[in-house]
mmCIF file of the N, C-alpha and C atoms, coordinates in Angstrom:
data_MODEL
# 
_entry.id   MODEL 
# 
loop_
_atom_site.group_PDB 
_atom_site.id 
_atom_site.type_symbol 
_atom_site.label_atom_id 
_atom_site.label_alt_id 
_atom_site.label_comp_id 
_atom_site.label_asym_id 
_atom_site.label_entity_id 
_atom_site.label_seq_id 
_atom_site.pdbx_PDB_ins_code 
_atom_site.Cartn_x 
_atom_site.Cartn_y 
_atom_site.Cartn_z 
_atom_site.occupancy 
_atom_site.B_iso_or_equiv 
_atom_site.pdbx_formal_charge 
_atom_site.auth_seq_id 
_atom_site.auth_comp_id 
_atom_site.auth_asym_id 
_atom_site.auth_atom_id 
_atom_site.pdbx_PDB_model_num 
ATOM 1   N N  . UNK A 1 1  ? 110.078 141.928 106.324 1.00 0.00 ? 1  UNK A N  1 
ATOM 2   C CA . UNK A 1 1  ? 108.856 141.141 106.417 1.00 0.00 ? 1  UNK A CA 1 
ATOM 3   C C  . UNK A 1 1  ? 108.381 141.131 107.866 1.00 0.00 ? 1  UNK A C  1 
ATOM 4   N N  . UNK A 1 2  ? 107.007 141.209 108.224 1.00 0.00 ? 2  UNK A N  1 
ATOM 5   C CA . UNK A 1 2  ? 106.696 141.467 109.492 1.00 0.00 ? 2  UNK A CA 1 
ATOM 6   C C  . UNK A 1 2  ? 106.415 139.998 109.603 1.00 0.00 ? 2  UNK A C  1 
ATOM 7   N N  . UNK A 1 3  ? 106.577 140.138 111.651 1.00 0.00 ? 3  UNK A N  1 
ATOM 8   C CA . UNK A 1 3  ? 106.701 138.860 112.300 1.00 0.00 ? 3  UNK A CA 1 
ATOM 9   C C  . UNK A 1 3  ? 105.308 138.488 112.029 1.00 0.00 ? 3  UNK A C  1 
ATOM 10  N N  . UNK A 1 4  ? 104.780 137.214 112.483 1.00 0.00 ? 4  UNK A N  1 
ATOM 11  C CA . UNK A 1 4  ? 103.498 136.788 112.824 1.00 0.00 ? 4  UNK A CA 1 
ATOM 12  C C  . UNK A 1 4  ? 103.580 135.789 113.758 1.00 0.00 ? 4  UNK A C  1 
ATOM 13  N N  . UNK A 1 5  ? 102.651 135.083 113.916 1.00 0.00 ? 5  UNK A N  1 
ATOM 14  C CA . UNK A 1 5  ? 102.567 133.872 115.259 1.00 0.00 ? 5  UNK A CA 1 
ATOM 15  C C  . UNK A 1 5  ? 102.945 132.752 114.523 1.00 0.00 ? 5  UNK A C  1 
ATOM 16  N N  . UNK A 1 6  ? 103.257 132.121 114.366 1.00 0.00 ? 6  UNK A N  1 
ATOM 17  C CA . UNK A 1 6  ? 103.746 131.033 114.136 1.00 0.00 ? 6  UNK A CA 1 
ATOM 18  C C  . UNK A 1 6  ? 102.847 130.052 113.719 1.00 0.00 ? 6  UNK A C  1 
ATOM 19  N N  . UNK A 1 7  ? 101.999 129.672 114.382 1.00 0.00 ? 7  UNK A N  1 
ATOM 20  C CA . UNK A 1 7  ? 100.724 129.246 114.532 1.00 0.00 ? 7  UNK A CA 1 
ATOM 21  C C  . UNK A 1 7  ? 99.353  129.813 113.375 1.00 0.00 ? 7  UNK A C  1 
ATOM 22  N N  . UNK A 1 8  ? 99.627  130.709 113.212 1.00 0.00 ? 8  UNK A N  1 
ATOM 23  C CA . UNK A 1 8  ? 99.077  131.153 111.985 1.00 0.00 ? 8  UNK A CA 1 
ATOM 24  C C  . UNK A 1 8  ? 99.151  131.392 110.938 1.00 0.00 ? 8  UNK A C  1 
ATOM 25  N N  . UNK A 1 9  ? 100.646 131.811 110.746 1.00 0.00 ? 9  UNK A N  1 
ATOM 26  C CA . UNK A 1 9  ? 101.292 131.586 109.470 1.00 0.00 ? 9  UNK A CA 1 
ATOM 27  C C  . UNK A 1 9  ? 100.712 130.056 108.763 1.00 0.00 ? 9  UNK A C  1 
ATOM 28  N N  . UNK A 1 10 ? 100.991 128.878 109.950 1.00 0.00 ? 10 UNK A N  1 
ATOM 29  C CA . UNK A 1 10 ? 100.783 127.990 109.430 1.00 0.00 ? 10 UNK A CA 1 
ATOM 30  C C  . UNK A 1 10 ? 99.162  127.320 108.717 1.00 0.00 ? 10 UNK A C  1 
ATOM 31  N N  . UNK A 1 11 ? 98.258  128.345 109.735 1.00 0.00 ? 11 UNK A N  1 
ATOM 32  C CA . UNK A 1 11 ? 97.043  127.671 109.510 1.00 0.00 ? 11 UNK A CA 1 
ATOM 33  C C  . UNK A 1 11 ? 96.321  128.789 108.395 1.00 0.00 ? 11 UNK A C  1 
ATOM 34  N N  . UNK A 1 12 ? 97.148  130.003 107.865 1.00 0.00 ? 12 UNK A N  1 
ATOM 35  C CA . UNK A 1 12 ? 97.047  130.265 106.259 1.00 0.00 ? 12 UNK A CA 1 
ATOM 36  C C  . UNK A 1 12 ? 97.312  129.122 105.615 1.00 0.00 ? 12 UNK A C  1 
ATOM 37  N N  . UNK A 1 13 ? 97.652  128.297 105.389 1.00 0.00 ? 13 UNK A N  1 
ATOM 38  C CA . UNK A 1 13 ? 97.877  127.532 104.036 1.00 0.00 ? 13 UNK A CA 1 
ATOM 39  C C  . UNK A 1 13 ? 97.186  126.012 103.984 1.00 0.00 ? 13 UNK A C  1 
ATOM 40  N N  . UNK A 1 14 ? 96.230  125.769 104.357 1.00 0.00 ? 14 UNK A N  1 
ATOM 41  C CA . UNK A 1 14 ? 95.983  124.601 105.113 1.00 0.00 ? 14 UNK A CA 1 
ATOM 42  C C  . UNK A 1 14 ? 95.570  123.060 104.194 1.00 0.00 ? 14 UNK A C  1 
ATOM 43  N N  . UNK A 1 15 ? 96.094  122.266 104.381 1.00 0.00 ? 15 UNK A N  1 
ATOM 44  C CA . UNK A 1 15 ? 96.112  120.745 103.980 1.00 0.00 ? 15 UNK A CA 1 
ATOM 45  C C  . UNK A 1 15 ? 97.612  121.434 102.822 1.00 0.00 ? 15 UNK A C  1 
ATOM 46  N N  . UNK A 1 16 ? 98.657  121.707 103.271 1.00 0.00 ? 16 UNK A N  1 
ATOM 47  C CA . UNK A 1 16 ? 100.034 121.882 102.871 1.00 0.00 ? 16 UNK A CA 1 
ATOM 48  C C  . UNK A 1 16 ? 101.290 122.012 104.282 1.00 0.00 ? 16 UNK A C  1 
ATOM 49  N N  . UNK A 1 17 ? 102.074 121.395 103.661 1.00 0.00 ? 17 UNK A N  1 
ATOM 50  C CA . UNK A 1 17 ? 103.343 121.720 104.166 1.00 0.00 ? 17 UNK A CA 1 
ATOM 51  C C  . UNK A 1 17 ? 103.814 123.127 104.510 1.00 0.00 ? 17 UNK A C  1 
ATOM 52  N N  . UNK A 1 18 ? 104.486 123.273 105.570 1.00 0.00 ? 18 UNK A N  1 
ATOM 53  C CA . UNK A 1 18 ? 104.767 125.128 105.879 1.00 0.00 ? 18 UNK A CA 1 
ATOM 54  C C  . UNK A 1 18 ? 105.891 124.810 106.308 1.00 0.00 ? 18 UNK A C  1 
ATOM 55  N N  . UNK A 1 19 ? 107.201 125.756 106.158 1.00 0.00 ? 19 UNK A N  1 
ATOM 56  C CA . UNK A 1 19 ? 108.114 125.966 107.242 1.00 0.00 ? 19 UNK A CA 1 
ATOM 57  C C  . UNK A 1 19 ? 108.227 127.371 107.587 1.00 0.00 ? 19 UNK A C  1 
ATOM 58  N N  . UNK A 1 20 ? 108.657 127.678 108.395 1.00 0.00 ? 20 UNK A N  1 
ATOM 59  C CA . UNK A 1 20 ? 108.522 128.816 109.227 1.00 0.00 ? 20 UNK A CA 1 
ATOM 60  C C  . UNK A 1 20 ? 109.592 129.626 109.749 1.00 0.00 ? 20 UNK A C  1 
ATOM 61  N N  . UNK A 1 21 ? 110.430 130.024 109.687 1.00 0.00 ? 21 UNK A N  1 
ATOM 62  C CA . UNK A 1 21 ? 111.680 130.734 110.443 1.00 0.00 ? 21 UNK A CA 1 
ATOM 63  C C  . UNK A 1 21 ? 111.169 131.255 111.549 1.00 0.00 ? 21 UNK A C  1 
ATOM 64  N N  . UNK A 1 22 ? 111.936 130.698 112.986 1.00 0.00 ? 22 UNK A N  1 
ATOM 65  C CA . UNK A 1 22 ? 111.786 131.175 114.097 1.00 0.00 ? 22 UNK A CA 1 
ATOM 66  C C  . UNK A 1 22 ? 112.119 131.846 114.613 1.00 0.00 ? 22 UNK A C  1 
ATOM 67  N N  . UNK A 1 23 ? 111.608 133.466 114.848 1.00 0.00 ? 23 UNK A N  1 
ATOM 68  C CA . UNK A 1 23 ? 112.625 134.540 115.656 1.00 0.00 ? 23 UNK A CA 1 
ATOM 69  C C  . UNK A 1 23 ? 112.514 134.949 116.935 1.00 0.00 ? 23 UNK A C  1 
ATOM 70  N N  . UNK A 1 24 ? 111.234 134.949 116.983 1.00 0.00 ? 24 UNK A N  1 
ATOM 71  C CA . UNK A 1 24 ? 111.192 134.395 119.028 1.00 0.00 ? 24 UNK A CA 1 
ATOM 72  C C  . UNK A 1 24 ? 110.202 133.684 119.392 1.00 0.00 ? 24 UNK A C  1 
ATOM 73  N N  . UNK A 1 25 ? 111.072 132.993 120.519 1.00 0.00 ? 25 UNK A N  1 
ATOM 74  C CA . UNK A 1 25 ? 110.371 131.519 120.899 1.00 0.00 ? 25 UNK A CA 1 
ATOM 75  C C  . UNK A 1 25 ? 110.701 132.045 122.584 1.00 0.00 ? 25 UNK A C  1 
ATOM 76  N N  . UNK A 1 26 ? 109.662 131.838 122.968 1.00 0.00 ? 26 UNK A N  1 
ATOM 77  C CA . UNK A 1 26 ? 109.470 131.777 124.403 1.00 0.00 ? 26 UNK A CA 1 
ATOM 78  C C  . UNK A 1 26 ? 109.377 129.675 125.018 1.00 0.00 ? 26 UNK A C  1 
ATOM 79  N N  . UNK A 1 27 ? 110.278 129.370 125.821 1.00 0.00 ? 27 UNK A N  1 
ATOM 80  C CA . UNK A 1 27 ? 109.962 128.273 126.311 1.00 0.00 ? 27 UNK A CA 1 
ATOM 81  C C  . UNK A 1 27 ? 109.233 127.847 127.363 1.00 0.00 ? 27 UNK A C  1 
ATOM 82  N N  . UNK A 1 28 ? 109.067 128.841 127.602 1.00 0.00 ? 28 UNK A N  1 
ATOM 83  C CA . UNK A 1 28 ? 108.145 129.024 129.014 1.00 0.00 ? 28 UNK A CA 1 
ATOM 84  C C  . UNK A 1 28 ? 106.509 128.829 128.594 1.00 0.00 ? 28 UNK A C  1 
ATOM 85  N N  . UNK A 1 29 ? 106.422 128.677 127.365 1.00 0.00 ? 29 UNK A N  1 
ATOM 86  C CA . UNK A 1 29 ? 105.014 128.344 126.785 1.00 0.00 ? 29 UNK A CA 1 
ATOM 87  C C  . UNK A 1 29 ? 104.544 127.197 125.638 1.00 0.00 ? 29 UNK A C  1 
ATOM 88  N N  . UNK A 1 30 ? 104.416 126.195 126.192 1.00 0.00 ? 30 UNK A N  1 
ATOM 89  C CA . UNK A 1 30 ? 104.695 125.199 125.912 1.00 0.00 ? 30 UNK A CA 1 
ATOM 90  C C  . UNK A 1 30 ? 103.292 124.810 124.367 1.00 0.00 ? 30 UNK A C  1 
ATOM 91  N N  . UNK A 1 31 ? 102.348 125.330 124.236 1.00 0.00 ? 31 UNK A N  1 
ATOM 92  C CA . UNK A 1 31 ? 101.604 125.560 123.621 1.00 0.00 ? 31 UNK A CA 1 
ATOM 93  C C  . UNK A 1 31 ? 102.193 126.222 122.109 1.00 0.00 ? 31 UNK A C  1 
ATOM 94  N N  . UNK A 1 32 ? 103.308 127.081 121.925 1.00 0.00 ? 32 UNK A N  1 
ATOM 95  C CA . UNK A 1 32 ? 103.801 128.143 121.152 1.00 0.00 ? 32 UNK A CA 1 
ATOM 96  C C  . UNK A 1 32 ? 102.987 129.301 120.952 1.00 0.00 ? 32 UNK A C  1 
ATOM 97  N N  . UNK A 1 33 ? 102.186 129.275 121.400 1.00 0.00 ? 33 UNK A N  1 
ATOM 98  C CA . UNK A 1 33 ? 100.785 130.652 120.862 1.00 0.00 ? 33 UNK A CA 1 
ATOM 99  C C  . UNK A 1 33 ? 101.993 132.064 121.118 1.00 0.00 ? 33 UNK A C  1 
ATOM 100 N N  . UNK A 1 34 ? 103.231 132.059 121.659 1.00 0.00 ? 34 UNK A N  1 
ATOM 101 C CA . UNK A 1 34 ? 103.520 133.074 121.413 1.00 0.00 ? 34 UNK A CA 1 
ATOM 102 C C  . UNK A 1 34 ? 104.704 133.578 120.692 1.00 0.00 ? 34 UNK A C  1 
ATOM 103 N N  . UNK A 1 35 ? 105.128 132.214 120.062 1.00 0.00 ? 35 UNK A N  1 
ATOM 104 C CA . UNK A 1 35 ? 106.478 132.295 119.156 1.00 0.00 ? 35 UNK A CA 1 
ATOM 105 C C  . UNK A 1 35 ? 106.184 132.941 117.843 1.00 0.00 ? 35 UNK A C  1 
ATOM 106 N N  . UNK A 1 36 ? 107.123 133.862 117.194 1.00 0.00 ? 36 UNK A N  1 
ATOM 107 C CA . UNK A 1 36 ? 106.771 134.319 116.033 1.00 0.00 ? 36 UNK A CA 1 
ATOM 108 C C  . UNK A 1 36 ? 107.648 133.974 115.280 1.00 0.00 ? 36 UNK A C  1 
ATOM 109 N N  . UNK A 1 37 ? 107.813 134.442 113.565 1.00 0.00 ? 37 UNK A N  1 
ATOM 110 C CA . UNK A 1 37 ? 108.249 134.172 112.591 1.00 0.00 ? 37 UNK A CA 1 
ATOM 111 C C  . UNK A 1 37 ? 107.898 134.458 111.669 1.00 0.00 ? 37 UNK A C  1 
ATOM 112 N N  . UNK A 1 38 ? 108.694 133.674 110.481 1.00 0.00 ? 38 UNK A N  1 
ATOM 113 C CA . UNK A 1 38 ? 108.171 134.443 108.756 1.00 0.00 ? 38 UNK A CA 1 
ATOM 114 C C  . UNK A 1 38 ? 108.231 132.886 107.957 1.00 0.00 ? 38 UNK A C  1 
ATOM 115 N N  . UNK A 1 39 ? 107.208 133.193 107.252 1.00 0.00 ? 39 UNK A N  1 
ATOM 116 C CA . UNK A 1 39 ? 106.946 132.391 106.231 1.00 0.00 ? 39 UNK A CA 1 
ATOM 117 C C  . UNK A 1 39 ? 108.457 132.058 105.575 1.00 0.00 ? 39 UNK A C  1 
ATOM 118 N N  . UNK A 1 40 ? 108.644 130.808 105.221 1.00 0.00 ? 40 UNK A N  1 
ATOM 119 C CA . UNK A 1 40 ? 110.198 130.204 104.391 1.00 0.00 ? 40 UNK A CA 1 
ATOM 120 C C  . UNK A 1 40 ? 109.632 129.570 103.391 1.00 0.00 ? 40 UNK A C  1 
ATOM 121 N N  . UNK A 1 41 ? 108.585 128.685 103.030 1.00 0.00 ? 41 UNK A N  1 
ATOM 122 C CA . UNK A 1 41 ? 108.512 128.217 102.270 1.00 0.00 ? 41 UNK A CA 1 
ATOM 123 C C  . UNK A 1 41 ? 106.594 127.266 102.374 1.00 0.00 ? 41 UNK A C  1 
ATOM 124 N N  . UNK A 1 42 ? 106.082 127.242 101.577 1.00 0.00 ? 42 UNK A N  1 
ATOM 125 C CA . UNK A 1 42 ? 104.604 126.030 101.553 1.00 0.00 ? 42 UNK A CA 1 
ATOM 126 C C  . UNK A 1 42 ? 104.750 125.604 100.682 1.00 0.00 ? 42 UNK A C  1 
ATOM 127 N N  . UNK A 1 43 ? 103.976 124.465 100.389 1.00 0.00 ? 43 UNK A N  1 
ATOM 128 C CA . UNK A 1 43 ? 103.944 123.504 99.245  1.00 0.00 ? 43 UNK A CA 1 
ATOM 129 C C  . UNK A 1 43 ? 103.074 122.654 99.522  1.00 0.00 ? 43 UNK A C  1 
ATOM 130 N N  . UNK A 1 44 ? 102.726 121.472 98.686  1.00 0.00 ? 44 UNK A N  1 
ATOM 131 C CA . UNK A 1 44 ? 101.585 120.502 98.915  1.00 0.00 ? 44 UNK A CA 1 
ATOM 132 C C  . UNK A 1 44 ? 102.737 119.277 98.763  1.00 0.00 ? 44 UNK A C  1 
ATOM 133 N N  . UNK A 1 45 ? 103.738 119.484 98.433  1.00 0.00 ? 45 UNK A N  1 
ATOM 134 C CA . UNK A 1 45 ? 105.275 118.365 98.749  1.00 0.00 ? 45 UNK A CA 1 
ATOM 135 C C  . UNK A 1 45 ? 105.822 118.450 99.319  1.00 0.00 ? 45 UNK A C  1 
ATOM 136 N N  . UNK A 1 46 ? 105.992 117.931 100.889 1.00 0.00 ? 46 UNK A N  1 
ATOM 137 C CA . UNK A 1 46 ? 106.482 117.800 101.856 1.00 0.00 ? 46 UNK A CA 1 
ATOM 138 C C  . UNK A 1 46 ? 107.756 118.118 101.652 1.00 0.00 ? 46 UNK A C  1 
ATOM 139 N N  . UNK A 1 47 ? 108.364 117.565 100.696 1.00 0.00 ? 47 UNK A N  1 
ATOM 140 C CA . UNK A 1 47 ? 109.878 117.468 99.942  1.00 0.00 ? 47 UNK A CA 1 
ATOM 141 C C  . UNK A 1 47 ? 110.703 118.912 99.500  1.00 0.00 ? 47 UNK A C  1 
ATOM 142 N N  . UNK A 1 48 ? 109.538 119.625 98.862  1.00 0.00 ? 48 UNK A N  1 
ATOM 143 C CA . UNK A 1 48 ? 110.286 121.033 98.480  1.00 0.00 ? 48 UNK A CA 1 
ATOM 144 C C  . UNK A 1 48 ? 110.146 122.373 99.592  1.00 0.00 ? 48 UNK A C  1 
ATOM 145 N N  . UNK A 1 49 ? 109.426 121.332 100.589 1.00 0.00 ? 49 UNK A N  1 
ATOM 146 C CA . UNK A 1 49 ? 109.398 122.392 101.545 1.00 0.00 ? 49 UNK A CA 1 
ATOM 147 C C  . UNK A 1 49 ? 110.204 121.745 102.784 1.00 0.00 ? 49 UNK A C  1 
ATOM 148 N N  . UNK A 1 50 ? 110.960 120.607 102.985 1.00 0.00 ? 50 UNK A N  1 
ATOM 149 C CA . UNK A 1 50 ? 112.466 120.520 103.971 1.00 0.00 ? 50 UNK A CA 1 
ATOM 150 C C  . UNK A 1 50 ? 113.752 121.021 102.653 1.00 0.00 ? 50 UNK A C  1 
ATOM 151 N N  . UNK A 1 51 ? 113.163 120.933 101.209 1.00 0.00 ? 51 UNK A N  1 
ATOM 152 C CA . UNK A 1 51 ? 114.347 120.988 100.797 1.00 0.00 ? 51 UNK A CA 1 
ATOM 153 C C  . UNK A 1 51 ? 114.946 122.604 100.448 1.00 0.00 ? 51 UNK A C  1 
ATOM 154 N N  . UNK A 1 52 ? 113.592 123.521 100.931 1.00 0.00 ? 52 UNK A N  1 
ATOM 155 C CA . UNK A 1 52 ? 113.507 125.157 101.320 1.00 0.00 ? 52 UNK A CA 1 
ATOM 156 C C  . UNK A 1 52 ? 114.400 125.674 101.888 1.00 0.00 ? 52 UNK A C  1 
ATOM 157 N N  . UNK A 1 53 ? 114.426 124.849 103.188 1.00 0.00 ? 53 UNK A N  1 
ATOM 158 C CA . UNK A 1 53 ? 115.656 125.034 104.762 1.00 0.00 ? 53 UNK A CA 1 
ATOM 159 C C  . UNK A 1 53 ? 116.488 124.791 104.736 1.00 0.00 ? 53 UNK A C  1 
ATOM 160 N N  . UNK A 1 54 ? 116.810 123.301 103.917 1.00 0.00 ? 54 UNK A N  1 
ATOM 161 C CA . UNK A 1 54 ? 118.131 122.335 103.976 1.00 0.00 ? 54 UNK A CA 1 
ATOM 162 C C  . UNK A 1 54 ? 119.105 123.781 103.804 1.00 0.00 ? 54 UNK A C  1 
ATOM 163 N N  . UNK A 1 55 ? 120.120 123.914 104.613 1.00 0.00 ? 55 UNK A N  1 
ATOM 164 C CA . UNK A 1 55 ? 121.414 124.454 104.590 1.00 0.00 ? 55 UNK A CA 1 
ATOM 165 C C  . UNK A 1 55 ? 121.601 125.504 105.413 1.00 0.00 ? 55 UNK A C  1 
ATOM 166 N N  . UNK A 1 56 ? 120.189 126.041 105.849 1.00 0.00 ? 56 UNK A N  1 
ATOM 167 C CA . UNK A 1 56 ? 120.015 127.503 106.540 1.00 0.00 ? 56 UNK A CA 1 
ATOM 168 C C  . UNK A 1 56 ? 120.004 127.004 107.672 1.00 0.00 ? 56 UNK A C  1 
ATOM 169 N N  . UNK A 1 57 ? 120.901 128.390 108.485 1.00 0.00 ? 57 UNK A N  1 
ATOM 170 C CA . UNK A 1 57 ? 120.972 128.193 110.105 1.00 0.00 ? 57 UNK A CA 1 
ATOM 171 C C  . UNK A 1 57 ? 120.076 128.803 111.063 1.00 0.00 ? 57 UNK A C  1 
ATOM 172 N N  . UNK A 1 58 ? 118.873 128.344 110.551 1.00 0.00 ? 58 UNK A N  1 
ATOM 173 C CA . UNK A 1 58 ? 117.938 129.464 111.737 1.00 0.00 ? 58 UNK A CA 1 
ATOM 174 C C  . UNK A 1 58 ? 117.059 128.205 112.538 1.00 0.00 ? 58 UNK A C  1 
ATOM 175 N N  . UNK A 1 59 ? 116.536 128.915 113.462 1.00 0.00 ? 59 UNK A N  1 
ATOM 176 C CA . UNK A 1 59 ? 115.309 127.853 113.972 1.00 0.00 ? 59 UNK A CA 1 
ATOM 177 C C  . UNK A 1 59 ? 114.155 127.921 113.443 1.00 0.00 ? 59 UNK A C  1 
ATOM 178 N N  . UNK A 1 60 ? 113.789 126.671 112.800 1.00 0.00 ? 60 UNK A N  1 
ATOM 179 C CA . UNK A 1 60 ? 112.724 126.291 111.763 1.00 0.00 ? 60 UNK A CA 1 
ATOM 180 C C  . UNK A 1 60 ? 111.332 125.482 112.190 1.00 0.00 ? 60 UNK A C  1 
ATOM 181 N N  . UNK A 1 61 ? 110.847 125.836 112.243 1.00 0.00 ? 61 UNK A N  1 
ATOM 182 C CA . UNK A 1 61 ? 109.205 124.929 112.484 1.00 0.00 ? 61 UNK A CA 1 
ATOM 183 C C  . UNK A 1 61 ? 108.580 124.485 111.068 1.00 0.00 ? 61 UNK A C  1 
ATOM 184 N N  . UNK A 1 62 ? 108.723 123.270 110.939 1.00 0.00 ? 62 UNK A N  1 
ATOM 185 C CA . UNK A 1 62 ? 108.079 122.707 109.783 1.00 0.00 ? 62 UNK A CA 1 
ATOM 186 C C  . UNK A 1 62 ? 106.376 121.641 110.125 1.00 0.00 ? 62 UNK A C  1 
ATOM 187 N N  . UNK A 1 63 ? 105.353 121.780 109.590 1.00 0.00 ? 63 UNK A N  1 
ATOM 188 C CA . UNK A 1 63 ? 104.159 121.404 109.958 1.00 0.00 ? 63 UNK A CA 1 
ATOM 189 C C  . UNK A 1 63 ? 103.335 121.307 108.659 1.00 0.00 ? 63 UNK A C  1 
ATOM 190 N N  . UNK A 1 64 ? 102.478 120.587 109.269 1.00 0.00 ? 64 UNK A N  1 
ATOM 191 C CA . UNK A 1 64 ? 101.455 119.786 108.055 1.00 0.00 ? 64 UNK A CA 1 
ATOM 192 C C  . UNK A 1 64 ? 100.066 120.448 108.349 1.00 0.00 ? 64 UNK A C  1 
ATOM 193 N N  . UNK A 1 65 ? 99.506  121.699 107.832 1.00 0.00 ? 65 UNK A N  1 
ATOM 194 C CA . UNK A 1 65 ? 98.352  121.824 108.428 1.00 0.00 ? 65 UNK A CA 1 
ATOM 195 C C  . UNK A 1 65 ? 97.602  121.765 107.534 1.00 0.00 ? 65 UNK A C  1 
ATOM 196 N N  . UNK A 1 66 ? 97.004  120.397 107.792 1.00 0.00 ? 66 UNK A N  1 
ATOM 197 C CA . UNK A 1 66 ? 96.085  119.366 107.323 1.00 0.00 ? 66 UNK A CA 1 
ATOM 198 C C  . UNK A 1 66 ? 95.145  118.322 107.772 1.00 0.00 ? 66 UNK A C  1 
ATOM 199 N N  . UNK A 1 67 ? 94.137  118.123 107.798 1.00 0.00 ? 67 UNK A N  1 
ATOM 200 C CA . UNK A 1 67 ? 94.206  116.453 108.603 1.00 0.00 ? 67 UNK A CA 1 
ATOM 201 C C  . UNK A 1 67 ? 94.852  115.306 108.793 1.00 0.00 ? 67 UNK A C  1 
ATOM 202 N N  . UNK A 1 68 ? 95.031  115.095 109.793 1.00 0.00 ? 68 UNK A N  1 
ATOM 203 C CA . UNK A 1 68 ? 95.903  113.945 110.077 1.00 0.00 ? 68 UNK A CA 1 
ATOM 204 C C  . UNK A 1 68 ? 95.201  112.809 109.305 1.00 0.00 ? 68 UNK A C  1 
ATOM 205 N N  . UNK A 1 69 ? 93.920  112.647 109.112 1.00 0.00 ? 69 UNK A N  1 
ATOM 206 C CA . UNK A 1 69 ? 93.361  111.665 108.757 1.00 0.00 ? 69 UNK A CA 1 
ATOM 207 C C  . UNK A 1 69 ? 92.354  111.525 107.523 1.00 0.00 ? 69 UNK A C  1 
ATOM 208 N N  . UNK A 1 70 ? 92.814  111.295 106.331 1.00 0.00 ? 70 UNK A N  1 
ATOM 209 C CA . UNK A 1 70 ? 91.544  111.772 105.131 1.00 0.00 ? 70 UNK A CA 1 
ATOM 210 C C  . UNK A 1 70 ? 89.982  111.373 105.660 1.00 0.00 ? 70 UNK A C  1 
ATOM 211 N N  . UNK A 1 71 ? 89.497  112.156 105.194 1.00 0.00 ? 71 UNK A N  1 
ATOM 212 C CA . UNK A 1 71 ? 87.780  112.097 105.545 1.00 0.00 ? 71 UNK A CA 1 
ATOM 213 C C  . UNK A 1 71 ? 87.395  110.911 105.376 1.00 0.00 ? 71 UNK A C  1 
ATOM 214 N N  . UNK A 1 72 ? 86.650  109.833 106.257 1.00 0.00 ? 72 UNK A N  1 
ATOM 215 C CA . UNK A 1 72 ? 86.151  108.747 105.585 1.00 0.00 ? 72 UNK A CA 1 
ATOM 216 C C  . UNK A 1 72 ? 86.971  107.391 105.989 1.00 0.00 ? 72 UNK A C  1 
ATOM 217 N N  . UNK A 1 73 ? 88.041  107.870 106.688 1.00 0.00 ? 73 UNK A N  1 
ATOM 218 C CA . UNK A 1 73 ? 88.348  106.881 107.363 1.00 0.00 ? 73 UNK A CA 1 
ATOM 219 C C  . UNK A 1 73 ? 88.641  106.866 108.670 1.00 0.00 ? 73 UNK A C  1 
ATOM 220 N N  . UNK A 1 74 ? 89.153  106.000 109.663 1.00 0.00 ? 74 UNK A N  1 
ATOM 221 C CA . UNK A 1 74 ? 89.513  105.699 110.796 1.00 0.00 ? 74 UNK A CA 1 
ATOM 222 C C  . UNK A 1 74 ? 90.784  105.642 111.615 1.00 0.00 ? 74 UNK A C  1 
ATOM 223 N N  . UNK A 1 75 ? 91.249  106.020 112.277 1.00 0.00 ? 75 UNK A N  1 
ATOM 224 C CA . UNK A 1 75 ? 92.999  106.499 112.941 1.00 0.00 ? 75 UNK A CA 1 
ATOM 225 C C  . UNK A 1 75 ? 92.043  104.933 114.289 1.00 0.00 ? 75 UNK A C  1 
ATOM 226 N N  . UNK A 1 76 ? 92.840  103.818 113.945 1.00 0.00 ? 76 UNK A N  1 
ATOM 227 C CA . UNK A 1 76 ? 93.247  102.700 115.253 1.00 0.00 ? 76 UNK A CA 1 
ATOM 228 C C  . UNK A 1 76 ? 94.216  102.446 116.143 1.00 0.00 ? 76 UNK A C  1 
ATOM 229 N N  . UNK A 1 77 ? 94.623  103.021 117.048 1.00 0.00 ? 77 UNK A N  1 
ATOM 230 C CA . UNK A 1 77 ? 95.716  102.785 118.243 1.00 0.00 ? 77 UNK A CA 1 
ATOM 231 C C  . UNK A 1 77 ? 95.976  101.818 118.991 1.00 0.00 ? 77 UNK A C  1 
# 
């Protein structure tokens, strides 16, 4: 399976859960725009997608790319 950015993998699937297998991660870039990886698992259940990883030893990026905030309402701090 070919690598991709990380970052995009995730923002294919969007208002779902993603995890990601991490195969290189640069720390020197704090942004990630240049870490890559492979798709592990999406879903719209948060649940079947930590319960994808549960047991595997790799470095995993799990993310919600979605709105943080449903349309129509207000985020108060």
């Amino acid at each position: 399976m070919e690598l991709k950015r990380v970052n995009d993998i995730i923002d294919e699937y969007p208002g779902e859960w993603v995890a990601v297998e991490v195969v290189e991660y640069d720390s020197s870039d704090l942004s990630g725009e240049k870490d890559l990886g492979r798709l592990v698992a999406h879903s719209t259940d948060e649940d079947e997608v930590w319960e994808a990883i549960r047991g595997h030893k790799y470095l995993a990026a799990v993310a919600y790319s979605g709105p943080l905030v449903e349309p129509g309402y207000v985020l108060a701090l």
